[in-house]
N, C-alpha and C positions, 0 to 999 in steps of 0.2 A: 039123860038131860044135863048132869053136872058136865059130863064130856065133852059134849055139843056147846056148851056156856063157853068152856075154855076152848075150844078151836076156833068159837069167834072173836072171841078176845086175841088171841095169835093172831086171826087175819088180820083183824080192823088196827092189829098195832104195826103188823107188817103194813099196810096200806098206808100209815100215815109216815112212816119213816120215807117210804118210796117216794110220797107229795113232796117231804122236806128236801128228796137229794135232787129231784128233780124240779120241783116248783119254782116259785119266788126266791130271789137272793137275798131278801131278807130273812130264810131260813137256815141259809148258808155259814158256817163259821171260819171264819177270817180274822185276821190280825190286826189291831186296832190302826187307824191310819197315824193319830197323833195332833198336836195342834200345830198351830204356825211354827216354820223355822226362826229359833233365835238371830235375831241380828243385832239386839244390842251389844257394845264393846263396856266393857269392864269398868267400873267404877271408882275412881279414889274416894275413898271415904275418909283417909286421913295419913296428914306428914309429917315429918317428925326430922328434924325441925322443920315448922311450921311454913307452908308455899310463902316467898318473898322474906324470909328472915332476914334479918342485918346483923351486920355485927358476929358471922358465923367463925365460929372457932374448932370446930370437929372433923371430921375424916371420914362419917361416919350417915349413911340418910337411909330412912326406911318409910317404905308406904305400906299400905294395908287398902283392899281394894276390895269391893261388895262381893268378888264370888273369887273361886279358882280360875288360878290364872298361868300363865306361860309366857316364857319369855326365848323370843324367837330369833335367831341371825343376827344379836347385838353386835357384834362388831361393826358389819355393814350398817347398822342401822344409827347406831350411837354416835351423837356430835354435842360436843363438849364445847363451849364457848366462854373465855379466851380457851382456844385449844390447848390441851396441856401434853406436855413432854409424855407423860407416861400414862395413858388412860384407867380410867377408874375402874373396879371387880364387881360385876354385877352379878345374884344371887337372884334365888327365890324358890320359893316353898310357903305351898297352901295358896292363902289369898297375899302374900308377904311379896315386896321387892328391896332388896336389901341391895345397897351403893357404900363402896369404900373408897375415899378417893387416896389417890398414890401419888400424886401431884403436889408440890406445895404451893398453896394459894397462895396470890399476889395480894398486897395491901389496898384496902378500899376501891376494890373491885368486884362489877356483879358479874355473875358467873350464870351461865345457863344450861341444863341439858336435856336433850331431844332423843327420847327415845324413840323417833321416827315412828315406824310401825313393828317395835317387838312386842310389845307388852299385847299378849289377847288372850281371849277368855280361854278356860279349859274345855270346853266342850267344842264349841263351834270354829273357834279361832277368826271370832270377831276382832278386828284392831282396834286398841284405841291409838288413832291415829294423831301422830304430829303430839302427843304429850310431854310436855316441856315444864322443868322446875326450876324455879328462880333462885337465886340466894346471892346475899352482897358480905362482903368481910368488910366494910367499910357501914356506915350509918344510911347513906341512902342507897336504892335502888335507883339506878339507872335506863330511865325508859326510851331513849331516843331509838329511830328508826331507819334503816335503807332500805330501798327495797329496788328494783330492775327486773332486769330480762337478758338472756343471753341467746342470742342469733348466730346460726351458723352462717358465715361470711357466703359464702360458696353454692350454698342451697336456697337461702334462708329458711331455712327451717330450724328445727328445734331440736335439743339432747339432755333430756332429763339425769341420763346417766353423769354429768360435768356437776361442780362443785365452783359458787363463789367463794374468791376467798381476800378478806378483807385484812391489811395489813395496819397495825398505826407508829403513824411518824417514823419511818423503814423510807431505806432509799430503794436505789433502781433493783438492787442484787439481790433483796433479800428473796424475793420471790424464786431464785434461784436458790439460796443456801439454807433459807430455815421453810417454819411452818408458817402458817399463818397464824395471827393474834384471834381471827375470827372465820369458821366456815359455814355457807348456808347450804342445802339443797337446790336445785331443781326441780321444780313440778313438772309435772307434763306440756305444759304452756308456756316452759324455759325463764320462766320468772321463780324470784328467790327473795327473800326477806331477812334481813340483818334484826335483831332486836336488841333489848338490854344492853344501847350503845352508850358511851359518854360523851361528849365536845370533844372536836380534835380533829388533826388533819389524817387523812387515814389512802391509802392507795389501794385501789381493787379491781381483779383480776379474777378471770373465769379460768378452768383448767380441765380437761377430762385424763383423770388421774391414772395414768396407764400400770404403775409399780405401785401407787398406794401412798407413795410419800409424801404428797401434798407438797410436794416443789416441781417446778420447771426446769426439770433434766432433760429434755428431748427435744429435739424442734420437730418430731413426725407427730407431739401431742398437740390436740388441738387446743387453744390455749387463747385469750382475749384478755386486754388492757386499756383501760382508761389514760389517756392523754397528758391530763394531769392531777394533781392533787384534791380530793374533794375533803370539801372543810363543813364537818357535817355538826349540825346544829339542831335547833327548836323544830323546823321544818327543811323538809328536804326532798329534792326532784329526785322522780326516778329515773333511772341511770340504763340506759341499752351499752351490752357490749356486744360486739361482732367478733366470732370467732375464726382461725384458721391453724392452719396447720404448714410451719415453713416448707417442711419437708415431707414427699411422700414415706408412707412405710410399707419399703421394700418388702418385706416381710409378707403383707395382703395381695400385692399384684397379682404374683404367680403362683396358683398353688403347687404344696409339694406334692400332690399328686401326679402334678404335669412335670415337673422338674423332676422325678425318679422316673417318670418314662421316657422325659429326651433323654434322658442321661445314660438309660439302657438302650435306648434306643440308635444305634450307630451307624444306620441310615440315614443321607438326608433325604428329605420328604417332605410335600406344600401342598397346600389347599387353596383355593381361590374361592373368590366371593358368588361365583356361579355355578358352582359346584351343582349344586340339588335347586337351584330358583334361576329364574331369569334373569339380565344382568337392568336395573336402577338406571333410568336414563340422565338423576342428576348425580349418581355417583361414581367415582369412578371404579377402576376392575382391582380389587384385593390380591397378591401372590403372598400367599402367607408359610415361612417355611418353619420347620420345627427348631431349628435354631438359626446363629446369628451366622449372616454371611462375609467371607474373607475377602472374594475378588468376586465380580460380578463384568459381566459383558452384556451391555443394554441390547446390544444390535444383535444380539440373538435370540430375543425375545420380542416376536413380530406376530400383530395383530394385522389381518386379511380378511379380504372377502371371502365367498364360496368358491370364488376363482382360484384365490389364492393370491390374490393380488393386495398389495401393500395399503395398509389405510393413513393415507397422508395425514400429518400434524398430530400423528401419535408421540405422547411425552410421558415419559417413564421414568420414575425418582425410587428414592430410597428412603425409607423413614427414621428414625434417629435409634432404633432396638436393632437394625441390618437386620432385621426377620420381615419384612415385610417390604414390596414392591408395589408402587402405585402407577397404575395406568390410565390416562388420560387421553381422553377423545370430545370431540363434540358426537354424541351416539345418534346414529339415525334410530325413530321408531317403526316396532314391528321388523329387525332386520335382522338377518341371522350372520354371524360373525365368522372365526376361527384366530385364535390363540393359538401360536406356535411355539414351547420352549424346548429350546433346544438345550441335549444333556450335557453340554459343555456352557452353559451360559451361565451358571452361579458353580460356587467350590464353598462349604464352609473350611474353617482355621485346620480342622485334620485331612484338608485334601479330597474330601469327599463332593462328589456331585451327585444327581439324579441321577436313577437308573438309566431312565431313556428318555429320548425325545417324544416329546408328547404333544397331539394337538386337538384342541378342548375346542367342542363347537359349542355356541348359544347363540339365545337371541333374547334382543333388547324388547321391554316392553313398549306399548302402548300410549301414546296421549291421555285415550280415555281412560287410561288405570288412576291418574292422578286427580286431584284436587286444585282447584284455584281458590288461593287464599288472598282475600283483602282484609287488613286490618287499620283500622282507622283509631287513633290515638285523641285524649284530649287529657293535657294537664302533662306532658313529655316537654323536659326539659333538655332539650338537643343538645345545650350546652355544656352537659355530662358528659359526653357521646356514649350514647346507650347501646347496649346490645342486644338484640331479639334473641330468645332462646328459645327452642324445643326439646323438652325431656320427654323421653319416654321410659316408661318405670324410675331407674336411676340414672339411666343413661342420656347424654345428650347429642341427639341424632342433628342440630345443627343448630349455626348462630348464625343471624346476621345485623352488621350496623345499621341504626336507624340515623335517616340523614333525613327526614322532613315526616312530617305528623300522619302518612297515609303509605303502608306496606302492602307491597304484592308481590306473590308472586306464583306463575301461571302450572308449574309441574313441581305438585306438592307430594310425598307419599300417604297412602292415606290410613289413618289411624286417630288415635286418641293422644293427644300432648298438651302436658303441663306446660303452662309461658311464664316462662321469666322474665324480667330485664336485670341485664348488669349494666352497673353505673361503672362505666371501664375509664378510670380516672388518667391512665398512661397512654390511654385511645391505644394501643394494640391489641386490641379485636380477641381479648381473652381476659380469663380470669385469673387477678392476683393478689398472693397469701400476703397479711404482713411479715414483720420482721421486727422482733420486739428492739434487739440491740438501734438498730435506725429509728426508730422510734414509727415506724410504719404505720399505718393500721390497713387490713385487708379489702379490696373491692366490696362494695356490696350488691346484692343482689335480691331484687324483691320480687316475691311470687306472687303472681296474679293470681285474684281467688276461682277463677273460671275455670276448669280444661276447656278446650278446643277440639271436637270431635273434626276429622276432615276425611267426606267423603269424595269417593272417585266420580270423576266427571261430573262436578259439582262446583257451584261458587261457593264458598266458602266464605260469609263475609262477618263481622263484629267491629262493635263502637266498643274502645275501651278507654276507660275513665282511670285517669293514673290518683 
């Protein structure tokens, strides 16, 4: 009997293990999930000396902040306002931020600094974002304000990565030889805020800082300037600048990828625009060689029928790199071609030509491949002379002048494009940089908030409201 008691007890305890591993997952053991993720940013609890002091005589600033914390990419992050010669040593341990400043403070002047986004919690790496400490060595603080927006000329679009920077009573050069008295950030929406300013005439100037120095060493940096002197007071407008870039940098065109393979490369050798697609009835035919060429002979480079025969009012130029050949036709649609280059018709500078003569057949598309586009303007100021733009990604696939309030036109390619207008002040049918020495300021350019999808064989039409 006693045996029999315990072998039931063995089963009935094996049975209920079995319920538990197989059953209900509330029998299941598992790792607790935890409650909400922290997203609060760190606290100041207290400064020392005290947030907006006067009258500051030390070298010396400590915070204390409600939990452990961290202090992350100060360099990048820290803006010291009036900028100083030699930036302050930033510390910390525990809930502690310790600042030594290495600068010698100017007289009755407020001073500011932005630890942008270093300061975040120890666990989550919450920021406290944009926290900024006052202090004046003089008896008042200083509250006046600027604030703007910086626009790139060229796109208009925006560059969070550039830096305002605000000089006072500086002439034309300083922006080239020193720092500036005052710098702000960028948001993402290319607007920037000056604070803790005084009375006074002050000059300012956008810059995306390529070395770090906060001067205008470069004309391939992109860079913007106000006109003239703002005398900044009680109240104050906000200020757009446009930015541009004098000079391209050589340096992004071409990558060194492609330049260690021409350069091994000791064949000459070209591609054209028809290579793997059919040839664009509004564009013309691309010869694109891997480098520049020395002596070229146009008449040996003849565009035919299937015959073989010559297709009248063909014009063939050179583009300004000598790597690239433009051929021009009025193109029949649906027609199939033949390109003839002969291996004596281009030489680059070491004597070199193509292998052989080569003859490249295609054929042009279709009418129905394209779009008709009509756009109908209201609030065009023709007196700009404006330019129609189509970008596609960055690229811009074509412009044309606008001469009266209602654009068409019938063989469109079809895709998705961003519109711009440039307001082309020199009316030559292109976009231009300023030039800060002339006192320039760059074209501008505004982007329409719309894309424009354009399909094939399709009208294509929109009212746009400038």
């Amino acid at each position: 009997m006693r045996f029999s008691s315990i072998l039931y007890s063995l089963v009935f305890i094996a049975l209920i293990t079995i319920s538990m591993i197989s059953g209900s997952g509330c029998a299941q053991i598992g790792a607790p999930t935890g409650g909400q993720r922290d997203t609060i940013p760190p606290r100041l609890l207290k400064a020392s000396p005290a947030m907006n002091s006067t009258n500051f005589k030390g070298n010396k600033i400590t915070f204390t902040f409600n939990e452990y914390i961290n202090v992350d990419d100060i360099q990048n992050n820290l803006l010291v306002s009036p900028y100083p010669k030699v930036n302050p040593v930033v510390d910390f341990k525990l809930k502690t931020v310790t600042v030594k400043l290495k600068d010698t403070l100017q007289p009755n002047t407020t001073y500011s600094i932005n630890f942008g986004n270093a300061i975040k919690d120890n666990n989550e790496n919450n920021p406290l974002k944009n926290f900024t400490y006052v202090f004046s060595t003089g008896s008042t603080i200083d509250s006046l304000q600027l604030g703007g927006k910086v626009i790139i000329a060229e796109t208009g679009k925006t560059d969070s990565t550039m830096f305002a920077m605000l000089y006072r009573n500086a002439d034309d050069s300083a922006v080239q030889k020193r720092k500036p008295d005052y710098v702000a950030r960028l948001n993402g929406e290319g607007s920037f805020t000056f604070t803790s300013l005084s009375p006074g005439n002050y000059k300012l100037y956008a810059l995306k800082d390529g070395d770090g120095g906060k001067t205008y060493n470069s004309k391939a940096e992109l860079f913007a300037f106000t006109g003239s002197i703002l005398k900044i007071g009680a109240t104050n407008e906000p200020v757009t600048l446009y930015a541009s870039a004098e000079e391209k940098d050589i340096r992004n065109l071409i990558p060194a990828s492609s330049i260690k393979a021409s350069l091994a490369d000791k064949k000459l050798k070209y591609t054209t625009s028809v290579a793997t697609q059919n040839q664009e009835l509004p564009n013309d035919l691309e010869i694109i060689f891997n480098r520049p060429l020395k002596k070229m002979d146009l008449s040996k480079i003849i565009l035919t029928d299937t015959n073989y025969k010559p297709i009248p009012a063909t014009q063939l130029s050179m583009d300004s790199t000598r790597k690239k050949i433009l051929l021009s036709v009025k193109w029949q649609e649906d027609t199939k071609y033949r390109l003839i280059i002969n291996n004596t018709a281009v030489t680059d500078s070491a004597g070199n030509s193509i292998a052989k003569t080569d003859t490249i057949r295609f054929t042009t598309k279709k009418e129905t491949d394209y779009g008709n586009v009509v756009l109908r303007f209201t609030g065009l100021d023709l007196t700009k002379h404006p330019v129609l733009q189509f970008i596609s990604g960055e690229e811009l696939k074509a412009a044309y002048p606008l001469t009266a309030n209602e654009w068409n036109k019938k063989i469109f390619s079809p895709g998705e494009y961003e519109l711009r207008i440039l307001l082309d002040d020199n009316n030559n049918g292109k976009w231009d940089p300023g030039h800060y020495s002339k006192k320039i300021q760059p074209e501008k350019v505004i982007v329409l908030p719309q894309k424009l999808s354009i399909r094939a064989n399709w009208d294509n039409e929109r009212d746009i409201k400038l």
